[in-house]
C-alpha positions in Angstrom: 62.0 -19.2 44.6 64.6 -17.3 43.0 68.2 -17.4 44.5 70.5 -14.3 44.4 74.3 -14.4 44.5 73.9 -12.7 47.2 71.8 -15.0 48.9 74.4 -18.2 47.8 77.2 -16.6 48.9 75.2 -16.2 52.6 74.2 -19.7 52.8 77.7 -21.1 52.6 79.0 -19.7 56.1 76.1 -20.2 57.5 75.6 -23.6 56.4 79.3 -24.4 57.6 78.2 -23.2 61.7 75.2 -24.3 61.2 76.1 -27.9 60.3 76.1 -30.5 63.2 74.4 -28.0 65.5 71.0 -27.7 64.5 68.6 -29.4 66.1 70.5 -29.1 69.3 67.9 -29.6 71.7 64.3 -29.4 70.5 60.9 -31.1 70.5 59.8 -32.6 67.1 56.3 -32.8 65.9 55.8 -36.3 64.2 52.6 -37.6 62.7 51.4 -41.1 63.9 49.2 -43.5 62.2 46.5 -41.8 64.4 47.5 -38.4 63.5 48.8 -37.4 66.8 52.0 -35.4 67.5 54.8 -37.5 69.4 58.5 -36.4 70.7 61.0 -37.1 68.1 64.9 -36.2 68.4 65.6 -36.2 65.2 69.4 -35.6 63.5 68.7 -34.3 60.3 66.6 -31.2 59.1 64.3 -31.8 55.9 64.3 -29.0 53.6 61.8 -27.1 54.2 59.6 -23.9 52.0 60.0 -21.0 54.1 57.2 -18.8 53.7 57.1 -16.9 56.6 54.9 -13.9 57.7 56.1 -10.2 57.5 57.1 -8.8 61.0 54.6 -5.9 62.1 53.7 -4.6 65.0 51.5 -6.9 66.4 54.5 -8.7 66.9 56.1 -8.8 70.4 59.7 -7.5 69.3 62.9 -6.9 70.9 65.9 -4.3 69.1 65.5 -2.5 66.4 63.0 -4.2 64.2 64.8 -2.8 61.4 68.1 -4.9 62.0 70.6 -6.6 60.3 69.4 -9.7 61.2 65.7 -10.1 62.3 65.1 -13.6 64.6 61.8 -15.3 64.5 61.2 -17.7 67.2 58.5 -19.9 67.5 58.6 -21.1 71.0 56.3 -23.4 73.6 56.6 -22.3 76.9 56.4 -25.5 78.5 59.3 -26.8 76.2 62.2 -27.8 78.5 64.7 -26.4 75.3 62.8 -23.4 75.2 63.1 -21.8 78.7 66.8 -22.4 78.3 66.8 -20.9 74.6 64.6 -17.8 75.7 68.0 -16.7 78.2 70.1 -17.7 75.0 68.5 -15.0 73.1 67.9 -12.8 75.8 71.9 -12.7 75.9 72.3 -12.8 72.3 69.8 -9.0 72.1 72.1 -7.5 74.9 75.2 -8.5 72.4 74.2 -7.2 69.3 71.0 -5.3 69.9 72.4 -2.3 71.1 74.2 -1.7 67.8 71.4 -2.8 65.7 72.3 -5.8 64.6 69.9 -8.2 65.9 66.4 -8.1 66.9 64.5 -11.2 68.2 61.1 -11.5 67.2 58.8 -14.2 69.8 56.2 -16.0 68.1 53.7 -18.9 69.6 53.9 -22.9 68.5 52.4 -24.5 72.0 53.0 -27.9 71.0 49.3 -28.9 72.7 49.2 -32.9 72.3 52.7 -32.9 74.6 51.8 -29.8 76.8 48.4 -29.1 77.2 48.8 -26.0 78.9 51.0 -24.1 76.9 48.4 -22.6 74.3 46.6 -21.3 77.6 50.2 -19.9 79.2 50.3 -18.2 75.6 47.3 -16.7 75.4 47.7 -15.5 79.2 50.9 -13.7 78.0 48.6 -12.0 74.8 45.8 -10.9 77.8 49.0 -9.0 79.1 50.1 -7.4 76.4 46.9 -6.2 75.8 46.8 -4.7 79.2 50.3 -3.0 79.1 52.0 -3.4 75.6 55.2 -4.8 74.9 56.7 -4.4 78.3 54.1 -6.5 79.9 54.3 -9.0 77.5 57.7 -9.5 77.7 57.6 -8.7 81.5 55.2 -11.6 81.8 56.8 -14.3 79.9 60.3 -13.7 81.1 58.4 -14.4 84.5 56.6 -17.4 83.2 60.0 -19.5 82.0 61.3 -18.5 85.1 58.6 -20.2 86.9 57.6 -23.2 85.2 59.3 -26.3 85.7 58.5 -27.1 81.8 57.1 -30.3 80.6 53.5 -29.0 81.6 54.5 -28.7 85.0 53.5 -25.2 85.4 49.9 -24.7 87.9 48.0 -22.8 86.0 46.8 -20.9 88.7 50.0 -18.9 88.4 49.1 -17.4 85.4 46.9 -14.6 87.6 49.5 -14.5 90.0 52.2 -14.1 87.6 50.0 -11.0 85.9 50.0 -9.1 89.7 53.7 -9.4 90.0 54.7 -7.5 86.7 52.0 -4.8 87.7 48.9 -5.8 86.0 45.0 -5.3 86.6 44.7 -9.1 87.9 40.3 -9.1 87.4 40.4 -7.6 83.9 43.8 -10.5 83.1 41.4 -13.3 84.2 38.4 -12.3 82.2 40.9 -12.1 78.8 41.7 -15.3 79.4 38.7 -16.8 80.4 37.1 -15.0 77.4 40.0 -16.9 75.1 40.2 -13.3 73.9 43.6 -14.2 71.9 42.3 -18.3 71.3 43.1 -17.2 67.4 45.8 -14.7 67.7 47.8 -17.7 69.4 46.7 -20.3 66.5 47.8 -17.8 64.0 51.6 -17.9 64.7 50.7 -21.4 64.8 49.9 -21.5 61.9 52.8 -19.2 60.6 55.0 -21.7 62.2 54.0 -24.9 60.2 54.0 -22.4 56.8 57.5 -21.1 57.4 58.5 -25.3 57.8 58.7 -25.5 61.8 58.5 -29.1 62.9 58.9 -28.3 66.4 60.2 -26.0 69.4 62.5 -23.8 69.8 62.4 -23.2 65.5 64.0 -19.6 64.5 63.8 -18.1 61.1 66.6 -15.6 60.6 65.3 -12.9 58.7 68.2 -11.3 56.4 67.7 -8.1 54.7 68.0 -8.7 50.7 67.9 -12.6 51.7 65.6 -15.5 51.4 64.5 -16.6 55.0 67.0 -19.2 56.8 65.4 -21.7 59.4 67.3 -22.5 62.4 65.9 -25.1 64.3 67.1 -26.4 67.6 67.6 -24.6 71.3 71.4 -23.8 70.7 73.5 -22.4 73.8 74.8 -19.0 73.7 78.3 -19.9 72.1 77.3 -21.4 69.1 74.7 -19.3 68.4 76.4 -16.1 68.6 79.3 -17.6 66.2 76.3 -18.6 64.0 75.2 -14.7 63.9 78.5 -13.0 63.7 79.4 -15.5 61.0 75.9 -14.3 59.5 77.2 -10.4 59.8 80.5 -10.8 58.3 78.4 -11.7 55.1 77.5 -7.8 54.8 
């Protein structure tokens, strides 16, 4: 991949915040003997290809999707670093979205051989946003981390319950997910995850107009992620 100036010239503040604090709290995907995915704190992040997909508007966006800086996460909703990463970024939108500057883009990696119920939880929060758009979606997943204790500790049987509080049709939400209506929609970010070099959950891509693509990986707290993007902006 060819490398502007431009892009060089980015990499080096970033790569000064960045260094020490990725990886601050996440859950790694490491292959066994048997193939199977295991909980791995590692310290280091491998380089990685970034080849990421285009945001559109089947994705569940928050801010101007035309930003400055344009955050991919791939998240699992029963990842302990995720709930507290999804108020992190919450907080980071009502810093700099209102002036354009950041957008946060929420893409699915249930991590499925540590939590088995998070591809369901993420295909519930699909059956909503077919139901009531982007709203509901983000309506029903703000409600879901509220709830869940993480670790797979959520009762599924919230998921219906969950869809009546934030206003939706609760007999058409449990067909769509008994149907698996969004089964593939869910494995497609998946898939989008492991192609753009995530390893594990919370992973963020920040997307940088002019720039090549620069992972992020790790649940950092507020602080250290808001130096990380106004470091990022001073760059423009």
């Amino acid at each position: 991949m060819e490398n502007s100036t431009g892009n060089s010239n980015l990499l080096i503040p970033i790569s000064i915040v960045v260094a020490g604090l990725i990886v601050a709290g996440a859950f790694f995907i490491s292959k066994d003997d048997n193939g199977g995915e295991e909980e791995n704190n590692q310290e280091e992040e491998q380089e990685q290809q970034i080849n990421i997909k285009p945001v559109s508007e089947d994705d569940h966006i928050l801010g101007n999707p035309n930003a400055d800086i344009v955050v991919v996460e791939f998240s699992d909703l029963e990842c302990p670093y995720c709930k507290n990463f999804h108020e992190t970024m919450h907080q980071i939108v009502d810093e700099f979205g209102k002036d354009g500057e950041v957008a946060w883009v929420y893409r699915h990696l249930p991590l499925t051989r540590l939590h088995s119920k998070a591809q369901r939880e993420a295909e519930a929060t699909e059956c909503a946003w077919a139901q009531g758009g982007n709203d509901a979606w983000w309506a029903y997943i703000d409600r879901l981390f509220e709830v869940t204790p993480s670790n797979n500790g959520l009762d599924l049987n919230q998921l219906p319950v969950i869809a009546e509080e934030v206003g939706l049709d609760v007999e058409e939400f449990e067909q769509c997910l008994e149907d698996e209506t969004y089964k593939d929609k869910v494995r497609a970010d998946s898939d989008d995850a492991i192609a753009s070099g995530g390893q594990g959950t919370p992973y963020n891509v920040f997307l940088i107009k002019g720039e090549d693509p620069i992972p992020v990986s790790g649940g950092l707290p507020f602080d250290q992620m808001k130096n990380l993007i106004e470091q990022t902006l001073l760059t423009f």
